[in-house]
ZASE-925308 format. One record per residue (C-alpha): residue number from 1; residue in three letters; x, y, z. Coordinates in pm, 1 decimal, decimal comma, padded with zeros to 6 digits. Layout:
<pts>
PT   num   residuo       east      north         up
PT   NUM       ALA          X          Y          Z
...
</pts>
This chain:
<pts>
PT   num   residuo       east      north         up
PT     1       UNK    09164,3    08607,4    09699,9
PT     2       UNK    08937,8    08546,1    09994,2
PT     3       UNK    08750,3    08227,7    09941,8
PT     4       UNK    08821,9    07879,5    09915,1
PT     5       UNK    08675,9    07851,1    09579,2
PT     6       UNK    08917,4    08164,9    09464,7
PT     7       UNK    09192,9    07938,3    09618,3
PT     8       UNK    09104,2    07614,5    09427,0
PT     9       UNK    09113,9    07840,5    09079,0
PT    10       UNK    09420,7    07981,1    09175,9
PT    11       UNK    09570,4    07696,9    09277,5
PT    12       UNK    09776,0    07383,7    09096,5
PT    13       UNK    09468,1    07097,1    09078,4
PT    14       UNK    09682,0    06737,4    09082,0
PT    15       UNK    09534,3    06551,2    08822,8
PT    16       UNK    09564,9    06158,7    08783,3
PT    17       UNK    09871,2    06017,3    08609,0
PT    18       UNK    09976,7    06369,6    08611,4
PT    19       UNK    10309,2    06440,0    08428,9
PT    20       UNK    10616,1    06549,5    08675,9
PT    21       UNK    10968,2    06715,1    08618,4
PT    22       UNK    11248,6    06704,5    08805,6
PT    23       UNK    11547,5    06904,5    08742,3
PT    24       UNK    11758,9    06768,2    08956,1
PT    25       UNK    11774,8    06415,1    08805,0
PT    26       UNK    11642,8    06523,7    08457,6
PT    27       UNK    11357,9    06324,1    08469,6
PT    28       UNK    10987,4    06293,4    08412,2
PT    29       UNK    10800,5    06090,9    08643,4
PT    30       UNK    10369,1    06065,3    08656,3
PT    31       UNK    10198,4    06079,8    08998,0
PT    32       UNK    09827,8    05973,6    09094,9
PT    33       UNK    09727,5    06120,8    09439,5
PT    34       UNK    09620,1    05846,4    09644,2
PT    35       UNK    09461,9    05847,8    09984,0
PT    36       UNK    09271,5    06136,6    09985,2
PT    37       UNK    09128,6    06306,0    10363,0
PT    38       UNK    08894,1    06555,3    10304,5
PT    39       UNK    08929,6    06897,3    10455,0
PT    40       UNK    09303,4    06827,6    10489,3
PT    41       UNK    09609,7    07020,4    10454,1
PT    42       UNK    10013,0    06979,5    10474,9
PT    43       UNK    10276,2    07224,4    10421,7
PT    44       UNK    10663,3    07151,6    10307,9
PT    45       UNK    10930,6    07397,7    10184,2
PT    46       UNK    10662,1    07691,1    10173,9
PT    47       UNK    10451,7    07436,7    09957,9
PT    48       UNK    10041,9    07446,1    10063,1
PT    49       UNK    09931,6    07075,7    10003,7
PT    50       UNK    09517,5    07069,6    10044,0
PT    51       UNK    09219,2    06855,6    09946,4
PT    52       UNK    08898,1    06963,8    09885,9
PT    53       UNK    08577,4    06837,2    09676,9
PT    54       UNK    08787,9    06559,5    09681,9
PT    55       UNK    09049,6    06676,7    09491,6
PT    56       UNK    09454,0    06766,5    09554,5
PT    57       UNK    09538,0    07108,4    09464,4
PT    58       UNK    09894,7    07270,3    09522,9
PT    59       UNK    09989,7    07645,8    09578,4
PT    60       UNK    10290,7    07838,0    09723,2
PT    61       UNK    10271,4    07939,7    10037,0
PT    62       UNK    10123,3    08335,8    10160,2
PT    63       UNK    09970,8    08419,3    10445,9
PT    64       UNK    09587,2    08450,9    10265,4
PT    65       UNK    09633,1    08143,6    10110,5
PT    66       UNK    09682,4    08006,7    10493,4
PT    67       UNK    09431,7    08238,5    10636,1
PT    68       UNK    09191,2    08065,5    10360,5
PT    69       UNK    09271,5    07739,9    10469,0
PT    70       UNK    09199,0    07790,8    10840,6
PT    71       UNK    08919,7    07975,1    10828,4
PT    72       UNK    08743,9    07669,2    10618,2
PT    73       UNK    08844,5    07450,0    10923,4
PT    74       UNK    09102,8    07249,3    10742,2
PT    75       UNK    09257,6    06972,9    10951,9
PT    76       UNK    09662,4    06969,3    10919,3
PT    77       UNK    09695,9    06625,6    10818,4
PT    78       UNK    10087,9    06448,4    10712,2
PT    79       UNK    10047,9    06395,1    10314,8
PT    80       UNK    10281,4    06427,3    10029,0
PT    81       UNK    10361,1    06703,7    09896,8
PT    82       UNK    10404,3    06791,6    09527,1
PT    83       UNK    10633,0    07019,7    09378,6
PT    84       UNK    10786,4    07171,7    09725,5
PT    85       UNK    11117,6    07006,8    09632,0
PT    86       UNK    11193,0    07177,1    09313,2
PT    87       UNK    10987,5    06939,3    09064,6
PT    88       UNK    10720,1    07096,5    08864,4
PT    89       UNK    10422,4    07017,8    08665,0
PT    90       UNK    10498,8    07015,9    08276,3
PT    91       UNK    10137,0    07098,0    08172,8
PT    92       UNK    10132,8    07367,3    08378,1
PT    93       UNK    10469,6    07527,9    08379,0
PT    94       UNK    10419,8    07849,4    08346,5
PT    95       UNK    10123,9    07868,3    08607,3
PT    96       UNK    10359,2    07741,4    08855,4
PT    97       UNK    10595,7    07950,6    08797,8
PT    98       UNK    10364,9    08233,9    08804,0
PT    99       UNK    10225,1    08129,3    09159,6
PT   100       UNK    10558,1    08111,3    09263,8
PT   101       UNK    10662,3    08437,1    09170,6
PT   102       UNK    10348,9    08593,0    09266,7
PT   103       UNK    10354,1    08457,4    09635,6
PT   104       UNK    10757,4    08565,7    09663,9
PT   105       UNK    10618,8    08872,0    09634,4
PT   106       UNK    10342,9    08893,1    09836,7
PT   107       UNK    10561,1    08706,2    10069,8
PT   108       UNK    10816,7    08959,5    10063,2
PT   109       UNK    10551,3    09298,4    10084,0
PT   110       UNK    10398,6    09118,2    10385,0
PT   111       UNK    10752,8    09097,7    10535,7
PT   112       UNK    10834,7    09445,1    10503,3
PT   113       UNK    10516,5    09540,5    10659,2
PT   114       UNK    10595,0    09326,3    10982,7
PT   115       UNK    10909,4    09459,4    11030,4
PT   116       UNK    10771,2    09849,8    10985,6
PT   117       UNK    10515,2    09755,9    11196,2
PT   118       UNK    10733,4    09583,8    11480,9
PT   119       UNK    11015,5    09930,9    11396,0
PT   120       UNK    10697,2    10126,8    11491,6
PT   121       UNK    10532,2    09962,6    11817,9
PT   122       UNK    10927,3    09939,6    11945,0
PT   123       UNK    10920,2    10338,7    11916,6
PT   124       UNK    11202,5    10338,3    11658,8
PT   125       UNK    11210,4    10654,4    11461,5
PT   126       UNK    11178,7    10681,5    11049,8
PT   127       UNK    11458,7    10770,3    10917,2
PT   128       UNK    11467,7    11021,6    10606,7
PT   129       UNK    11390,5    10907,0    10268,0
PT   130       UNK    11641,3    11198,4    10136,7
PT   131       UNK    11931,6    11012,8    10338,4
PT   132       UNK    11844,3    10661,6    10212,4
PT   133       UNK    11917,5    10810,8    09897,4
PT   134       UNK    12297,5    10861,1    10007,8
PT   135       UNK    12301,0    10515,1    10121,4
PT   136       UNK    12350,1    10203,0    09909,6
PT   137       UNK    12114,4    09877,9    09951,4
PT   138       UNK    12257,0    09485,5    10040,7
PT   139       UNK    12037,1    09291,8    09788,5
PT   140       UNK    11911,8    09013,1    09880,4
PT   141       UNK    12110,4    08807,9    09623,2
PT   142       UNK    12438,4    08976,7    09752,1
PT   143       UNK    12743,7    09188,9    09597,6
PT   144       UNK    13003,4    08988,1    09442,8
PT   145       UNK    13358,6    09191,9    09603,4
PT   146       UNK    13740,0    09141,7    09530,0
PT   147       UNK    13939,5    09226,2    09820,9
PT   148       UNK    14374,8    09215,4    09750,9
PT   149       UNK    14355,1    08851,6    09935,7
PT   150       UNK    13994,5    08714,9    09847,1
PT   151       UNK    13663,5    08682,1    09645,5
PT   152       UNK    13320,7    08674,5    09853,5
PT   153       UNK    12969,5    08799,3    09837,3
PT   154       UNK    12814,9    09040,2    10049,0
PT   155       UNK    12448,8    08954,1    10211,1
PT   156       UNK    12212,1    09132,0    10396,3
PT   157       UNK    12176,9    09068,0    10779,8
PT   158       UNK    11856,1    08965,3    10724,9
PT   159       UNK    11804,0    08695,6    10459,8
PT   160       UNK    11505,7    08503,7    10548,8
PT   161       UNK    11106,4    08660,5    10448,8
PT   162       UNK    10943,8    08552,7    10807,6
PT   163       UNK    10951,2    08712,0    11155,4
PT   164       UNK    11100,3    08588,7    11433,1
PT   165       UNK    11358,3    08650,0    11752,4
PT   166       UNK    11640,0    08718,5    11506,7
PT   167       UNK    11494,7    08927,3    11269,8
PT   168       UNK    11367,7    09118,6    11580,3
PT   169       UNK    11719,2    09171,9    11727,2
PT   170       UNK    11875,2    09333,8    11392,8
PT   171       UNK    11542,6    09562,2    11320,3
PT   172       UNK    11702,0    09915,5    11366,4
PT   173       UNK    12054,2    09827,1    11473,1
PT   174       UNK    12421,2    09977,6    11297,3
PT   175       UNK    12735,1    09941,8    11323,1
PT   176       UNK    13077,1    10146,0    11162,2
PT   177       UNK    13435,1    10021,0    11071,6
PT   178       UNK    13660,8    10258,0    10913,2
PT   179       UNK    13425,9    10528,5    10801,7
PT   180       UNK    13180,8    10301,5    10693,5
PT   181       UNK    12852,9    10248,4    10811,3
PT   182       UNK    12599,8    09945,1    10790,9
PT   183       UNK    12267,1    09956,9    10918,8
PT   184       UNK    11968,0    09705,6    10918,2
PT   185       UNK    11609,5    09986,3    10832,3
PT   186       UNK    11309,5    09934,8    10997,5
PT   187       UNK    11208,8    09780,9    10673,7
PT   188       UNK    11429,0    09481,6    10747,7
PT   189       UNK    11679,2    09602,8    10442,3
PT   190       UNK    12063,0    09640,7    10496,4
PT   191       UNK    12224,1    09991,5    10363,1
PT   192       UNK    12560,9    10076,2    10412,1
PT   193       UNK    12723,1    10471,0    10339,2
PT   194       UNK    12982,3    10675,9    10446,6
PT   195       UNK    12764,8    10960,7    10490,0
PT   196       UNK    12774,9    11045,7    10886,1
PT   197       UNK    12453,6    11291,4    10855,3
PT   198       UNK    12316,0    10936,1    10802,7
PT   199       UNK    12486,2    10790,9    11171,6
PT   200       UNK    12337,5    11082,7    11325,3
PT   201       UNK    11988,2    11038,7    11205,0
PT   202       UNK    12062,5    10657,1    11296,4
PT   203       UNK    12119,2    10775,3    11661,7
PT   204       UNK    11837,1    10986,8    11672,2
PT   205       UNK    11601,7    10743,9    11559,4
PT   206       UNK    11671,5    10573,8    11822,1
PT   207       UNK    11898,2    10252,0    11656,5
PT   208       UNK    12103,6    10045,7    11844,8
PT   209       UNK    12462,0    09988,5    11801,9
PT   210       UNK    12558,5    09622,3    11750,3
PT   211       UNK    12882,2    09447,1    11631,8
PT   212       UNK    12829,1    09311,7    11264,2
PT   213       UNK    13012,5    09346,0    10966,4
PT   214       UNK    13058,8    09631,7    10792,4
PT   215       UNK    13050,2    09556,2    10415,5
PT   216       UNK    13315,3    09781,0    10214,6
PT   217       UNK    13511,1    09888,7    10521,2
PT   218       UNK    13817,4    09705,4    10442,9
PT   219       UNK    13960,9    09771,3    10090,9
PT   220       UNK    13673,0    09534,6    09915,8
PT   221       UNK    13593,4    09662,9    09555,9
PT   222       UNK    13290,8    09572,2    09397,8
PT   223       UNK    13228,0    09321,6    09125,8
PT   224       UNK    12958,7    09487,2    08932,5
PT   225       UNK    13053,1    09785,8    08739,7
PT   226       UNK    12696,1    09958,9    08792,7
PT   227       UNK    12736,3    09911,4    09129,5
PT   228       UNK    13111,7    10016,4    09178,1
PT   229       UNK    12964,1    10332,1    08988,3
PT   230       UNK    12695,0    10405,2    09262,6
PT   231       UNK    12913,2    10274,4    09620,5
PT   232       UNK    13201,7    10526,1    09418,2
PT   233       UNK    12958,6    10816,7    09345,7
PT   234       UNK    12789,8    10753,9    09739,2
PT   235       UNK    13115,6    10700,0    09917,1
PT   236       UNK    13288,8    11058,4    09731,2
</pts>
């Protein structure tokens, strides 16, 4: 997608009276855009507002959907919004949901090639994909763990998809507790293993030590059997 006619196909065209759901109330509401600037855009909750021939259209948030936008000279301009707070067309559903899902991705491969690129111009070294494989992954949606006094979820360190001062100062950074170690990859994902060949490569790659927590370090078990399976089979 390159143009700005590619962008107005892809995109969610707001239609008059169109039909509106919100899930959070349970209701339908219809909207008319009104007010109309053209060569105008607004952005809110990763939600790309922008009129053109006169008409509203709507699309998720990527960086070539921006790139589109600016290189046509679009004017950011306060409007509303539609569907950046959870509502969604009901015509178009499943094309919404499809842009969604489609830019979370892109979203996500363009993060992971920021952070590989910053890991690489600050002279960080790769680390082995045949030691990754003795390491275990944070997913992004967590690890549910049971520890003799608690329940809680384990994140990775870094949860947000955009780059910026903090992401920067957990790129290629560990830490150990009690045999265990955590580290944040160059790829902005969170391992952790009890393999120390790993800690050495860490060290050699040049990653900084920095206090964090150490997931599964003190007694946790995990929640998910597939998972217990793989930390048990990792850790042995």
């Amino acid at each position: 997608m390159k143009t700005i006619n590619e962008l107005r196909e892809t995109a969610v065209k707001v239609t008059s009276n169109m039909e509106i759901f919100w899930p959070q109330s349970n209701k339908t509401e219809r909207y008319t855009p009104s007010h109309l600037i053209e060569g105008t855009y607004y952005t809110n909750n990763g939600i790309i507002a922008f009129v053109s021939n006169n008409n509203l259209y709507v699309t998720p948030y990527c960086a070539d959907s921006m790139k589109i936008i600016l290189d046509n000279a679009f004017v950011k301009e306060h409007m509303y919004v539609p569907f950046s707070n959870w509502d969604y067309p009901v015509a178009e559903k499943s094309k919404w949901q499809n842009l969604l899902h489609s830019a979370k991705e892109k979203n996500r491969l363009d993060f992971i090639a920021e952070c590989k690129d910053y890991s690489l111009k600050s002279r960080f070294g790769i680390i082995d994909e045949s030691l990754l494989e003795k390491c275990m992954e944070i997913p992004i949606e967590g690890i549910a763990v049971t520890h003799f006094y608690y329940k809680s979820t384990i994140y990775p360190q870094i949860t947000n998809s955009y780059m910026d001062c903090t992401v920067a100062e957990k790129l290629c950074t560990y830490h150990t507790n009690n045999g265990t170690i955590v580290f944040v990859h160059s790829d902005g994902k969170t391992y952790v293993t009890r393999n120390f060949d790993v800690l050495s490569e860490l060290r050699s790659a040049g990653y900084r030590e920095k206090g964090m927590h150490v997931p599964l370090s003190n007694g946790e078990s995990i929640d998910n059997y597939w998972l217990a399976n793989k930390w048990k089979a990792l850790a042995s």
